[in-house]
NUDO-386780 format. One line per field, with one value per atom (N, C-alpha, C): x, y, z; residue number from 1; atom name. Coordinates in nm, 4 decimals, padded with zeros to 6 digits. Atoms other than C-alpha are relative to their C-alpha. Layout:
N
u: [X_...];
v: [Y_...];
w: [Z_...];
marvo: [NUM_...];
vomar: [CA_...];
***
This chain:
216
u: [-00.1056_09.4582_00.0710_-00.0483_09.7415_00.1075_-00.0919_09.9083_00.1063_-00.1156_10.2739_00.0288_-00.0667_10.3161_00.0776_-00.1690_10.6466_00.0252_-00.1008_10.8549_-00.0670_00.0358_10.8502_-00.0713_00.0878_10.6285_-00.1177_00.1536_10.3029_-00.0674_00.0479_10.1531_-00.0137_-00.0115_10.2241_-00.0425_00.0745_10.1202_-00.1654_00.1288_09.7779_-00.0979_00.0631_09.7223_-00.0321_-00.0184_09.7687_-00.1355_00.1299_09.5388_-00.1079_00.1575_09.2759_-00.0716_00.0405_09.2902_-00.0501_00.0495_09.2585_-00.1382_00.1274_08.9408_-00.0793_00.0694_08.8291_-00.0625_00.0472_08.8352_-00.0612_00.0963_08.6694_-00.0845_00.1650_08.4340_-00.0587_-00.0117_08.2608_-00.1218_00.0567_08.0029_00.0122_-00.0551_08.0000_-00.0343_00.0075_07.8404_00.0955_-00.0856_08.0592_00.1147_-00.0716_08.3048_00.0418_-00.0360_08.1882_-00.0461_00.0063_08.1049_00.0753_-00.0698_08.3194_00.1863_-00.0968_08.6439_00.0672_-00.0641_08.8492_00.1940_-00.0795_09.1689_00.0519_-00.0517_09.3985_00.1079_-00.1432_09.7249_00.0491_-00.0299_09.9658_00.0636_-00.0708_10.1533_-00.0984_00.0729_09.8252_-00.1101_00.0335_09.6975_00.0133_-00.0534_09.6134_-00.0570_00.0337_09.5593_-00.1232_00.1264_09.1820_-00.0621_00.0603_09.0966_00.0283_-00.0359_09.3078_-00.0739_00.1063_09.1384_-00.1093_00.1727_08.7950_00.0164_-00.0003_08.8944_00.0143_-00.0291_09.0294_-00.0729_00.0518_08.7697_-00.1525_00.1023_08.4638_-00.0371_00.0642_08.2423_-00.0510_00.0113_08.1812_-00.1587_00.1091_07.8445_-00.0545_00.0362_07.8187_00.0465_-00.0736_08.0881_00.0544_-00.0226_08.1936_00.1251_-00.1241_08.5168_00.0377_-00.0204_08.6330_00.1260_-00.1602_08.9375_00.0543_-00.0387_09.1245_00.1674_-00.1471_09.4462_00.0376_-00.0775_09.7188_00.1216_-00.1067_09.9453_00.1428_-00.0759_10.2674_00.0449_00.0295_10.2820_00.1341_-00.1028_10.6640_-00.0384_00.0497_10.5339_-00.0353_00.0346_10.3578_00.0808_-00.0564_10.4273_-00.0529_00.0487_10.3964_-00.1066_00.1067_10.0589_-00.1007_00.0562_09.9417_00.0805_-00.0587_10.2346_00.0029_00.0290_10.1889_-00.1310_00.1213_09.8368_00.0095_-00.0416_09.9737_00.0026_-00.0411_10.1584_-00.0699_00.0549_09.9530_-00.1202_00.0848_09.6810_00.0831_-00.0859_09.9306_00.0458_-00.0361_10.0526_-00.1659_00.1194_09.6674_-00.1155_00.0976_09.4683_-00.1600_00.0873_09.1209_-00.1136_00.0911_08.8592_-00.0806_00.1132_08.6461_00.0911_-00.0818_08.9233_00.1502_-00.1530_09.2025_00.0228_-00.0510_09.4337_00.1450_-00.1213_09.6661_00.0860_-00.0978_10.0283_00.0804_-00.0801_10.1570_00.1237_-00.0993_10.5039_00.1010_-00.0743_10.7408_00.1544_-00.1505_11.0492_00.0249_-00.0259_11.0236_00.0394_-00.0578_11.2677_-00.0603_-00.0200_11.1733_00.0507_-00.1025_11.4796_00.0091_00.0404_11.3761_-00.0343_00.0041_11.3094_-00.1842_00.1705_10.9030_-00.0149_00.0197_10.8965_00.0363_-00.0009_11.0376_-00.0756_00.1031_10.7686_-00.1100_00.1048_10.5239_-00.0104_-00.0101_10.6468_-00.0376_00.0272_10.5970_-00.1416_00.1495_10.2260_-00.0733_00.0650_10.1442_00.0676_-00.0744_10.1623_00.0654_-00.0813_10.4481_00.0223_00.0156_10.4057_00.0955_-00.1168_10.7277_-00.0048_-00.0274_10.7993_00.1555_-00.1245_11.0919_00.1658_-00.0533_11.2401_-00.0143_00.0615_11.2120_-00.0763_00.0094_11.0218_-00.1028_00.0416_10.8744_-00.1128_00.0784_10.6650_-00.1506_00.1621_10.2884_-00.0969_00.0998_09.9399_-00.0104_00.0182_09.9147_00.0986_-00.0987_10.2498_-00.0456_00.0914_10.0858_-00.0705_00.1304_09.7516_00.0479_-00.0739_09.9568_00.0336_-00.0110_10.1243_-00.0988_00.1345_09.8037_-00.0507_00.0519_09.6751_00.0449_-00.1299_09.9522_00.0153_-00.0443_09.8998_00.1429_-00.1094_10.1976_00.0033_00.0313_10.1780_00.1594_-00.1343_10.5311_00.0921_-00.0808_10.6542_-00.1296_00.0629_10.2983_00.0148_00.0055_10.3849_00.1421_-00.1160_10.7913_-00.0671_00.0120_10.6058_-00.0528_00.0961_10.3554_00.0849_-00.1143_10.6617_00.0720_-00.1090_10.8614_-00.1426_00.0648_10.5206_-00.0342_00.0543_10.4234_00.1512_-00.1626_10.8330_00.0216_00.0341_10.7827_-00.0849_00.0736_10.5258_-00.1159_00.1886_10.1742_-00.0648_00.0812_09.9243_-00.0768_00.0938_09.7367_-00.1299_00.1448_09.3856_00.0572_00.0009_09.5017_00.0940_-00.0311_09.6768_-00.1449_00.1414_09.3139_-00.0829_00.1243_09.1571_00.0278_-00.0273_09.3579_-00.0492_00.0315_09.2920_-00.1367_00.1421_08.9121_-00.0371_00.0189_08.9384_00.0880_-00.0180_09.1255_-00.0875_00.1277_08.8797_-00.1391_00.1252_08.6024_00.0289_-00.0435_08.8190_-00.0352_00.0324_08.7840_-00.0737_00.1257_08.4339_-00.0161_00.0677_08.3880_00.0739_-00.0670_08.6913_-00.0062_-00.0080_08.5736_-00.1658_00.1280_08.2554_-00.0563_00.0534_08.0011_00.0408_-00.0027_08.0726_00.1712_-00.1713_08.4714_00.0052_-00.0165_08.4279_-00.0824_00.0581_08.1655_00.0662_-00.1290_08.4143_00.1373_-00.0754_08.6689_-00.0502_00.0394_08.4414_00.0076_00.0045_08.4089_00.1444_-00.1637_08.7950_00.0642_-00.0133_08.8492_-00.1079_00.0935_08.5511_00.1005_-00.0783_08.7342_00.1395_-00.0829_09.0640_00.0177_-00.0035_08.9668_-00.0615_00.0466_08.7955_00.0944_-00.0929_09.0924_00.0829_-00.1030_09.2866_-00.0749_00.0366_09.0223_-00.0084_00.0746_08.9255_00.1225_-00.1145_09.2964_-00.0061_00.0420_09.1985_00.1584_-00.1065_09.5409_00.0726_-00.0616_09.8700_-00.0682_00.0498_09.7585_00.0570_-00.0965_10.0745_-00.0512_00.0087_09.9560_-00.1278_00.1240_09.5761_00.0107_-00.0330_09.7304_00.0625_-00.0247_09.9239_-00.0388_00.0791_09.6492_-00.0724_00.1042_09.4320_00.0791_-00.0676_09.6938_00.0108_00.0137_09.7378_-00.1166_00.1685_09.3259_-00.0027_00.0042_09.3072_00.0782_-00.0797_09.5816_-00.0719_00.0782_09.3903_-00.1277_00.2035_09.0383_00.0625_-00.0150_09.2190_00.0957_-00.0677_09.4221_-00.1061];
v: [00.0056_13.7929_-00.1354_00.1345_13.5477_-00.0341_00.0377_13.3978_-00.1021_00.0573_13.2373_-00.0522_00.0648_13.0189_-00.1304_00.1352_12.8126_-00.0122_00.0377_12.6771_-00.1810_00.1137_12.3301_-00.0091_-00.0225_12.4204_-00.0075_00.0033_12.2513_00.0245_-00.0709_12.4139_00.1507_-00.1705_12.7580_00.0166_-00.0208_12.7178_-00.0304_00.0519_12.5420_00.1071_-00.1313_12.8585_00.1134_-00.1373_13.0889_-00.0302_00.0080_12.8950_00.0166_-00.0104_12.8841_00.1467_-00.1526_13.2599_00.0056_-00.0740_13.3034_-00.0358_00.0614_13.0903_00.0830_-00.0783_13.2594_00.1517_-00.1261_13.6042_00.0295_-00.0106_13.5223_-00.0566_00.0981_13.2131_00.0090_-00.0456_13.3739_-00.1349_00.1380_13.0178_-00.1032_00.1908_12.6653_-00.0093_00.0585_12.6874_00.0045_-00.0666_12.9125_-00.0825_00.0797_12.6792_-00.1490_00.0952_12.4115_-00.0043_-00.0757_12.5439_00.1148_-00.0850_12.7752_-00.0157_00.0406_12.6128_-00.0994_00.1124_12.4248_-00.0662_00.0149_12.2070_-00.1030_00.0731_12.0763_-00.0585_00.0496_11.8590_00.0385_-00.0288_11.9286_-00.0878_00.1296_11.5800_-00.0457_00.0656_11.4688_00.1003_-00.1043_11.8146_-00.0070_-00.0819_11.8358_00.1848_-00.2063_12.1973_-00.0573_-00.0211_12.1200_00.0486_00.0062_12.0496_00.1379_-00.1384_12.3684_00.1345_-00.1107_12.5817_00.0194_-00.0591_12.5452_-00.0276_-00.0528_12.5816_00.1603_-00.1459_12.9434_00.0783_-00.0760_13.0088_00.0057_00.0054_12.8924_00.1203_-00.1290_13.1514_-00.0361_00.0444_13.1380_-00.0067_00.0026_12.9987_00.1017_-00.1006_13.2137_00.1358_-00.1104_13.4464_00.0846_-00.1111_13.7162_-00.0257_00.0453_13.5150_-00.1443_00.1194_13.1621_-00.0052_00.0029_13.0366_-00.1744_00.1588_12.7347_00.0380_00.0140_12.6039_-00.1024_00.0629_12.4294_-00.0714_00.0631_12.2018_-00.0473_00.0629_12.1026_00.0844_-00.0763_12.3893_-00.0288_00.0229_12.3010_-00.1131_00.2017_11.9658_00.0713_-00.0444_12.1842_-00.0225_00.0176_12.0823_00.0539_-00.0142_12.1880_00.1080_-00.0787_12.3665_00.0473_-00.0479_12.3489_00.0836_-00.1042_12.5568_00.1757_-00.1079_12.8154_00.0385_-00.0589_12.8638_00.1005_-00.1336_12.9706_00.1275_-00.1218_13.1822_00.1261_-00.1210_13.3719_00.0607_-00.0412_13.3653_00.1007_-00.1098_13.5278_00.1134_-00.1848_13.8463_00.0490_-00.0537_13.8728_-00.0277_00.0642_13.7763_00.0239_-00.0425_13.7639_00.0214_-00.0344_13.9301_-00.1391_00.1243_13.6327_-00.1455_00.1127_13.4169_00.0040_-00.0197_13.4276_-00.1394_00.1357_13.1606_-00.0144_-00.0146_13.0098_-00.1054_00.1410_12.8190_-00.0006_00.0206_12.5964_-00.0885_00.0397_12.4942_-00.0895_00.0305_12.2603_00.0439_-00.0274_12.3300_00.1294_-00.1306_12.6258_00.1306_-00.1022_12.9219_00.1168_-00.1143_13.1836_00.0809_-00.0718_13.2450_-00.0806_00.0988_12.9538_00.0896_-00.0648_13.0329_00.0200_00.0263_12.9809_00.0894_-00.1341_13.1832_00.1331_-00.1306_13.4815_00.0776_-00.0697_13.5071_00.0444_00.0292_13.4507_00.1052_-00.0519_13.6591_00.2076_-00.1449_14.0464_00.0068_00.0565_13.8949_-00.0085_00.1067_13.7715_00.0634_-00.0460_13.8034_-00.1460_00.0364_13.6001_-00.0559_00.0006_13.4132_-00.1605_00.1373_13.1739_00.0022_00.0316_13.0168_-00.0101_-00.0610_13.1128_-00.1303_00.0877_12.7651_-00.1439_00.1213_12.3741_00.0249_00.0554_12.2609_-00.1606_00.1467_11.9392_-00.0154_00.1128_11.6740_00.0437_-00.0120_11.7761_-00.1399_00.1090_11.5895_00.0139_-00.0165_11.7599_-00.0440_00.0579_11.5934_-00.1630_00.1751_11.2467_-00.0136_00.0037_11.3249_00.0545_-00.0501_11.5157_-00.1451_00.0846_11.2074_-00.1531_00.1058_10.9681_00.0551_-00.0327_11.2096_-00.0745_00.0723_11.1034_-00.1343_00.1607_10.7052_-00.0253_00.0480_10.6853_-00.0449_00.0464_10.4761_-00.0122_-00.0140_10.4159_00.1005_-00.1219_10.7779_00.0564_-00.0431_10.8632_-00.0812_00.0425_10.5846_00.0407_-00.0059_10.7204_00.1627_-00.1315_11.0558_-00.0173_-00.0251_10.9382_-00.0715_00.0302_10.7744_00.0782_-00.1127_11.0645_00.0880_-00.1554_11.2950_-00.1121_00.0836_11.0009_00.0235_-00.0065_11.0452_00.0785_-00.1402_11.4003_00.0373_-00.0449_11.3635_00.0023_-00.0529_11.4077_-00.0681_00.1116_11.2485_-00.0605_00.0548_11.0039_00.0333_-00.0509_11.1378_00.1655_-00.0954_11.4644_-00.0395_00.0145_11.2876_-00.0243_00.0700_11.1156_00.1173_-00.1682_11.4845_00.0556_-00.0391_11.5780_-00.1285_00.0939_11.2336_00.0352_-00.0082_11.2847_00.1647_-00.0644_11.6240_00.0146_00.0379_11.5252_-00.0554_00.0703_11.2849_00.0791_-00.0951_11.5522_00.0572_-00.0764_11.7241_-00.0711_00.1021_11.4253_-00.0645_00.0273_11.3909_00.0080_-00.0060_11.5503_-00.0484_00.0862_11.3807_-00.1977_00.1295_11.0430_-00.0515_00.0851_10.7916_00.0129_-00.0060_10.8329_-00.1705_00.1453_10.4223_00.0296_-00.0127_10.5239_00.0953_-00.0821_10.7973_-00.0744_00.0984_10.5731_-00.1212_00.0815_10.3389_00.0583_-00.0499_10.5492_00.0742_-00.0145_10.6830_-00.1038_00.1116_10.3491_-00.0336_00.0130_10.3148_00.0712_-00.1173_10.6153_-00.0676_00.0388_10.4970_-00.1266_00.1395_10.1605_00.0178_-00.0596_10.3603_00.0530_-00.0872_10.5641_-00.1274_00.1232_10.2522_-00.0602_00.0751_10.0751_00.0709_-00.0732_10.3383_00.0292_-00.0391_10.4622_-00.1325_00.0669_10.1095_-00.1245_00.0936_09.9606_-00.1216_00.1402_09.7365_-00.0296_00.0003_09.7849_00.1417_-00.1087_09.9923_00.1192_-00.0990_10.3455_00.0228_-00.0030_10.3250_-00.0682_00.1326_10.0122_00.0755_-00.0707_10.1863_00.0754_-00.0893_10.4508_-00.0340_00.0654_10.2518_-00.0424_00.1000_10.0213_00.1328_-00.0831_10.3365_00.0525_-00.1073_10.5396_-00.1040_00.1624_10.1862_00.0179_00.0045_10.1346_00.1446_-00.1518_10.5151_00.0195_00.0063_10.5105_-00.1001_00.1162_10.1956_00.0132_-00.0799_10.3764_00.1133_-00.1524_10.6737_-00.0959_00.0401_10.4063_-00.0347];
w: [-00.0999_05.1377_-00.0085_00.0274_05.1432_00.1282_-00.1058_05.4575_-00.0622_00.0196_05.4465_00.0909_-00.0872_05.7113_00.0318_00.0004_05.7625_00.1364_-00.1233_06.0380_00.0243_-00.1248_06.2485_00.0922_-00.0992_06.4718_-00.0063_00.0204_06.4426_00.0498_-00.0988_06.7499_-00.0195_00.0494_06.6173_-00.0945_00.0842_06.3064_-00.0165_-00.0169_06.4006_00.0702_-00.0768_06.6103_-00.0921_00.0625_06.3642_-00.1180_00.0684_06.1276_00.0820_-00.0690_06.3539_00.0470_00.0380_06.4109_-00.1189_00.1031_06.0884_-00.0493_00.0115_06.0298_00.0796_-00.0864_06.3422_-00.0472_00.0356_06.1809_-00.1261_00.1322_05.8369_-00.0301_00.0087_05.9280_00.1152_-00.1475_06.2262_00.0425_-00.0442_06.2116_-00.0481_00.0325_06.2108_-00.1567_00.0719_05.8939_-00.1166_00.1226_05.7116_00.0564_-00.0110_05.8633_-00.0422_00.0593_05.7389_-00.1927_00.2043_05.3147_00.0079_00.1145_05.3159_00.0659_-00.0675_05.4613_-00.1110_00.0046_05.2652_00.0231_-00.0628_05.3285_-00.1506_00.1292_05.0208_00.0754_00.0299_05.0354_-00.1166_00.1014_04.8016_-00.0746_00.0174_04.7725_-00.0985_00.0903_04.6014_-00.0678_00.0657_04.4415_-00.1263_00.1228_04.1086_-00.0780_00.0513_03.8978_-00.0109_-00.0236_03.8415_00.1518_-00.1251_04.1754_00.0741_-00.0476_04.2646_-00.0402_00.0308_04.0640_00.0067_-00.0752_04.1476_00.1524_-00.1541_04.5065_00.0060_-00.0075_04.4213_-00.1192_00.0615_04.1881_00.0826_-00.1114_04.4212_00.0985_-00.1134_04.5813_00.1164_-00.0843_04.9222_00.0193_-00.0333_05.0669_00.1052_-00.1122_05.3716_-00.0009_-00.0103_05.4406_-00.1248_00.1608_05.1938_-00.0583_00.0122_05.2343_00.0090_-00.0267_05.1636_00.0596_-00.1006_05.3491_-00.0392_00.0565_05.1638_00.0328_-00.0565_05.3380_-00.0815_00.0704_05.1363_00.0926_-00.0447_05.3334_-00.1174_00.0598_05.2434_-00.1027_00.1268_04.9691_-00.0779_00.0806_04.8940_-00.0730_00.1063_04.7170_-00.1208_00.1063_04.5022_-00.1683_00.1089_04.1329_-00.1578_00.1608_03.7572_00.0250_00.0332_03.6778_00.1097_-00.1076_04.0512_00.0467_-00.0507_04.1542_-00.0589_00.0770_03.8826_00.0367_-00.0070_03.9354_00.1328_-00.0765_04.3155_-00.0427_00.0251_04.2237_-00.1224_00.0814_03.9733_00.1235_-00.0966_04.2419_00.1140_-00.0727_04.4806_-00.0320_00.0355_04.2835_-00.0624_00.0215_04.1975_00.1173_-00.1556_04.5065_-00.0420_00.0038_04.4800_00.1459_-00.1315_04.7201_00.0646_-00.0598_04.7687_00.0588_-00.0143_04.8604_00.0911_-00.0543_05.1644_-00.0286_-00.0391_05.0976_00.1068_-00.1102_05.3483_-00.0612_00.0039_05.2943_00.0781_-00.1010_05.5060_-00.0192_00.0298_05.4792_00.1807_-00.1114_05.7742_-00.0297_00.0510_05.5342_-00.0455_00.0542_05.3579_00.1098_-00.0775_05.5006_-00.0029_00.0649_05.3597_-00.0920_00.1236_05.1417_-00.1289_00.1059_04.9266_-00.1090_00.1361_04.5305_00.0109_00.0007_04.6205_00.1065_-00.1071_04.9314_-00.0355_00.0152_04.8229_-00.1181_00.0250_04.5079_00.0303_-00.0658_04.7564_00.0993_-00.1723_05.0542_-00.0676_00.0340_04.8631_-00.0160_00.0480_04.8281_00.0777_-00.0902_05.1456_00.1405_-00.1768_05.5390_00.0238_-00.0592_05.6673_00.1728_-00.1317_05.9662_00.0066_00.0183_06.0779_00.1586_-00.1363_06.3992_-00.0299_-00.0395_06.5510_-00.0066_-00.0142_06.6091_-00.0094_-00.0597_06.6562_00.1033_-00.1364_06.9194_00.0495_-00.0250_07.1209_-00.1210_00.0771_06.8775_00.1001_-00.0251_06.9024_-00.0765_-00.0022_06.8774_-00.2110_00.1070_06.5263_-00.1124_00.0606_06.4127_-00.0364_-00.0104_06.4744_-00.0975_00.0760_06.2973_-00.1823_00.1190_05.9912_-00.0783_00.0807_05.9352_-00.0254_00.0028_06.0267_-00.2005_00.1168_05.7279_-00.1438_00.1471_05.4352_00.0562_00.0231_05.5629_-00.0049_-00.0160_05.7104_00.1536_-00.1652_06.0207_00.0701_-00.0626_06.0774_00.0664_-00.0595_06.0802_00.1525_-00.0892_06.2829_00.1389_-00.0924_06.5134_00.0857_-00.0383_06.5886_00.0571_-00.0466_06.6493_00.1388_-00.1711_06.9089_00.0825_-00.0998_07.0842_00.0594_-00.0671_07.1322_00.0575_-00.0938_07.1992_00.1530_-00.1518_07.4849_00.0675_-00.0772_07.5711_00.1171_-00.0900_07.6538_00.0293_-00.1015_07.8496_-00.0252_00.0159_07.7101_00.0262_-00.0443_07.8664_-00.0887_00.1247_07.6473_-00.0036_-00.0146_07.7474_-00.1360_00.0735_07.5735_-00.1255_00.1079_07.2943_-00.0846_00.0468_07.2459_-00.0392_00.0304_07.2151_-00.1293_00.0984_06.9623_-00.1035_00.0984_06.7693_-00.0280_00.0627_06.7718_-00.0373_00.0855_06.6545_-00.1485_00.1098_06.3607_-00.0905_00.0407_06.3247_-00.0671_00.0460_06.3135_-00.1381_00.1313_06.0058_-00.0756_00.1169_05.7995_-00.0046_00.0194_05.8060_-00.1628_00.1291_05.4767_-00.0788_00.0722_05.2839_00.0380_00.0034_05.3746_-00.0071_00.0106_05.3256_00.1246_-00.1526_05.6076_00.0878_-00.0526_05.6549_00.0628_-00.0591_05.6978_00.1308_-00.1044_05.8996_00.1717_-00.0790_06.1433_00.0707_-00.0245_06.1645_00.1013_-00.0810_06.2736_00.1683_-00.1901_06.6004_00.0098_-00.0693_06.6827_00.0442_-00.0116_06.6570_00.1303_-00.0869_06.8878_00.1152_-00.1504_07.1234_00.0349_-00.0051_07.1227_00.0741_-00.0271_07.1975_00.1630_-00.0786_07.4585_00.1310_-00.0760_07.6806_00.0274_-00.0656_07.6619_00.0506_-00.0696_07.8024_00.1450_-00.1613_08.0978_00.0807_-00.0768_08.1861_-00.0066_-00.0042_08.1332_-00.0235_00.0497_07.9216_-00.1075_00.0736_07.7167_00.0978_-00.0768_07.8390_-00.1006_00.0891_07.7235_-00.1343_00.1422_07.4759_-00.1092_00.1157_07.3109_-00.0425_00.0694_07.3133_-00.1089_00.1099_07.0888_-00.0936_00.1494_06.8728_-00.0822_00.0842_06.7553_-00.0438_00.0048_06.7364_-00.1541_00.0778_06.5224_-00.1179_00.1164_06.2713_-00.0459_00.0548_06.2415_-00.1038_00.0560_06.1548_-00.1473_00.1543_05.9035_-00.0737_00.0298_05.7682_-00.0693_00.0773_05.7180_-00.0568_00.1304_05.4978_-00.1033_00.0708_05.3001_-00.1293];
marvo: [1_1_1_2_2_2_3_3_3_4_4_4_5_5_5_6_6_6_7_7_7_8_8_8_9_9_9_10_10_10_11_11_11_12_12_12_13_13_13_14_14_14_15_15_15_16_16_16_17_17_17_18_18_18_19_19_19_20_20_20_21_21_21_22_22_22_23_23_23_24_24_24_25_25_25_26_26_26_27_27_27_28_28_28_29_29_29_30_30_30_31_31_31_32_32_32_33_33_33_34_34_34_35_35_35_36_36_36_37_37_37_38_38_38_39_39_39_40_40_40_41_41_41_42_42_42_43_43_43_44_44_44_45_45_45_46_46_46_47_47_47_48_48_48_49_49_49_50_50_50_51_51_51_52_52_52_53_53_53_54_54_54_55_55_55_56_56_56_57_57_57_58_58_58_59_59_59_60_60_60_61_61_61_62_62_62_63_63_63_64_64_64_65_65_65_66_66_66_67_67_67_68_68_68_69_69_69_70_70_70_71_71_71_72_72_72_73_73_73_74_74_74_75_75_75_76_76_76_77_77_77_78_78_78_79_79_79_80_80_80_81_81_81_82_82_82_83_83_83_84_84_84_85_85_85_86_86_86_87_87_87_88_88_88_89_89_89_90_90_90_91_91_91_92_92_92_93_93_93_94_94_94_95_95_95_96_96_96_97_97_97_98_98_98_99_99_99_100_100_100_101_101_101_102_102_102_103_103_103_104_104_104_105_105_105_106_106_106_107_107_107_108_108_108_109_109_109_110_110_110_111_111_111_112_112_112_113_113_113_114_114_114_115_115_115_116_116_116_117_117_117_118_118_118_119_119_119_120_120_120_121_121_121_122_122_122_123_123_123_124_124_124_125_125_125_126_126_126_127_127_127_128_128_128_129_129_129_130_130_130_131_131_131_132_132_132_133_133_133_134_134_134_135_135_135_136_136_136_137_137_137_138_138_138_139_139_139_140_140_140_141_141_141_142_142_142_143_143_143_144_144_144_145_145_145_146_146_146_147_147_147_148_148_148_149_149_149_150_150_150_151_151_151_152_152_152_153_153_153_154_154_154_155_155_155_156_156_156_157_157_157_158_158_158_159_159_159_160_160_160_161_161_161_162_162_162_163_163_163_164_164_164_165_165_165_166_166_166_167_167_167_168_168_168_169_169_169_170_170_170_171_171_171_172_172_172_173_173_173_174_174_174_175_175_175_176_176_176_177_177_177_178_178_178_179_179_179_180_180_180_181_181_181_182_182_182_183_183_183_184_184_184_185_185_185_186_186_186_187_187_187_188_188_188_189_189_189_190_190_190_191_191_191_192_192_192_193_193_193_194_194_194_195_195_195_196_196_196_197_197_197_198_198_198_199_199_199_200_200_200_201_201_201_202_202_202_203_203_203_204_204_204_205_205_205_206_206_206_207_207_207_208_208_208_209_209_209_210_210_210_211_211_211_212_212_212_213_213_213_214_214_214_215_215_215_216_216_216];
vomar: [N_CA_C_N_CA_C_N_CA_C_N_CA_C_N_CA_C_N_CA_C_N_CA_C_N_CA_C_N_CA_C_N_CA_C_N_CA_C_N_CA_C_N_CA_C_N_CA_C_N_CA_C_N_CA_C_N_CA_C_N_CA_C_N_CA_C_N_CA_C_N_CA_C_N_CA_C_N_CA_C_N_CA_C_N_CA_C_N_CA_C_N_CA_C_N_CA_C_N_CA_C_N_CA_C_N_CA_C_N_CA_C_N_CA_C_N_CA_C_N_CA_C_N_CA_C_N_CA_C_N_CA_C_N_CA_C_N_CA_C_N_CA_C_N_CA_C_N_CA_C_N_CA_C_N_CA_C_N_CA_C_N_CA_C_N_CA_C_N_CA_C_N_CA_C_N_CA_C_N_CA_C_N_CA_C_N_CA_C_N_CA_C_N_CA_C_N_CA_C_N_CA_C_N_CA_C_N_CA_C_N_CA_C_N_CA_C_N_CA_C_N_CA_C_N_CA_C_N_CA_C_N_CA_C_N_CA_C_N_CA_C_N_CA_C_N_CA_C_N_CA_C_N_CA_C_N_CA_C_N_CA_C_N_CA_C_N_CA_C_N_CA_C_N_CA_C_N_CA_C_N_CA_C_N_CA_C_N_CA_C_N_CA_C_N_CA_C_N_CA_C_N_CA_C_N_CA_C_N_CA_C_N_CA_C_N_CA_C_N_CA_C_N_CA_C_N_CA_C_N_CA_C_N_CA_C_N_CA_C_N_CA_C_N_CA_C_N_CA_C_N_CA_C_N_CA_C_N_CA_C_N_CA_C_N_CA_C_N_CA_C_N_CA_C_N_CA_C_N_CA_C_N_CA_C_N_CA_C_N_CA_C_N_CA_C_N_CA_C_N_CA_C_N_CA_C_N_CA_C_N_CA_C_N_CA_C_N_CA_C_N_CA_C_N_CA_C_N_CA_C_N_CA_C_N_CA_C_N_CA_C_N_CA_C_N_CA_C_N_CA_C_N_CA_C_N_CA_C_N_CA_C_N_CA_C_N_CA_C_N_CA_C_N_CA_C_N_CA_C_N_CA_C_N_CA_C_N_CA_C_N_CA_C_N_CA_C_N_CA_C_N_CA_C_N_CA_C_N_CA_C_N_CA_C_N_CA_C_N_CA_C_N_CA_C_N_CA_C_N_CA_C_N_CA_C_N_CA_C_N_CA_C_N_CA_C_N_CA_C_N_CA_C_N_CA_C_N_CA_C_N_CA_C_N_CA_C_N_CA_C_N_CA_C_N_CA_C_N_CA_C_N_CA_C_N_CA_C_N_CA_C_N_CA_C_N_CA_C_N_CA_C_N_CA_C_N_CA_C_N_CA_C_N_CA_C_N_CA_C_N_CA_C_N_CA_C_N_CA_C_N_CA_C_N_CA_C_N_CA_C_N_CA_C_N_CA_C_N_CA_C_N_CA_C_N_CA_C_N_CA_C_N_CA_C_N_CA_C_N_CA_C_N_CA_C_N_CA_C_N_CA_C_N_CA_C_N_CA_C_N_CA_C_N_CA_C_N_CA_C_N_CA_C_N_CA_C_N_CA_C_N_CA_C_N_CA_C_N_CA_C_N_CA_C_N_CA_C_N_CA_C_N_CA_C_N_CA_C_N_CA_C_N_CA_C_N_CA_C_N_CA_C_N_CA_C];
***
């Protein structure tokens, strides 16, 4: 099985992945061996292909998500697409696109292949816009995001929820000493915000910096 999901809407699409995890990794463990999560900015074809050749540990189904899939280049984009007009049983994959329309030259070999799931429109700057670009070490664009999501409104306690489950994702792409580091970062974070030890803004700025910092 092959999901297609596009649009701006990182709230909609985060839902839709998580259904889908929901309905093919029904436990933590198969969630955590038989889950995986690529970029495509720094994807190469090896690494791609033993993700979509890999048998699953638990479930009768692995579930490997591809961010970013328009980045896709050269011999990693071909391999897609052969995987997509041939799908294999042991393997749903998901792509997630912020740009791709649909009527693009990559979406439409993709879309006779695959279920199609687009959000309808823009809408407000989410927690997962932040952490996206925390991901790709980019502190500058992650710090213009968490300005506009603190703009419109989100309380920093529930920006902080979403940060430490990001955090939890990138357990297994990082050193147990990096990842250790980063709770402490987040504990550190979250103190100076309940106990106003920093404005909550500034708490999250330094937080969202450090963070980018331990994936650089």
């Amino acid at each position: 099985m092959v999901y297609l999901i596009i649009g701006e809407d990182a709230g909609f699409k985060e839902k839709k992945i998580a259904a889908i995890k929901q309905t093919h990794l029904k436990t933590g463990d198969a969630r955590k061996f038989d889950y995986e999560v690529l970029f495509s900015s720094k994807l190469d074809a090896e690494t791609l292909k033993k993700a979509l050749i890999a048998l699953p540990a638990i479930e009768a189904k692995r579930v490997v998500l591809i961010y970013e899939c328009e980045k896709l280049k050269g011999a990693s984009k071909d391999l897609v697409l052969d995987f997509v007009s041939m799908p294999q049983d042991h393997v749903v994959l998901i792509l997630e696109s912020p740009t791709l329309t649909g009527k693009d030259a990559f979406s439409k070999k993709v879309i006779p292949h695959a279920e199609l799931l687009q959000s309808s429109q823009s809408v407000k700057t989410t927690v997962f816009d932040v952490t996206r670009a925390i991901s790709y070490r980019k502190p500058g664009q992650a710090l213009k995001l968490l300005f506009a999501l603190i703009k419109e409104g989100s309380h920093p306690l529930q920006i902080m929820g979403g940060m430490v489950w990001f955090w939890g994702q990138m357990k297994k792409k990082l050193s147990s000493q990096k990842f250790q580091e980063g709770l402490l970062v987040l504990k550190e974070a979250d103190l100076n915000i309940k106990r106003s030890r920093l404005k909550p803004e500034q708490a999250l700025e330094v937080l969202v910096v450090k963070l980018c910092a331990l994936l650089g």
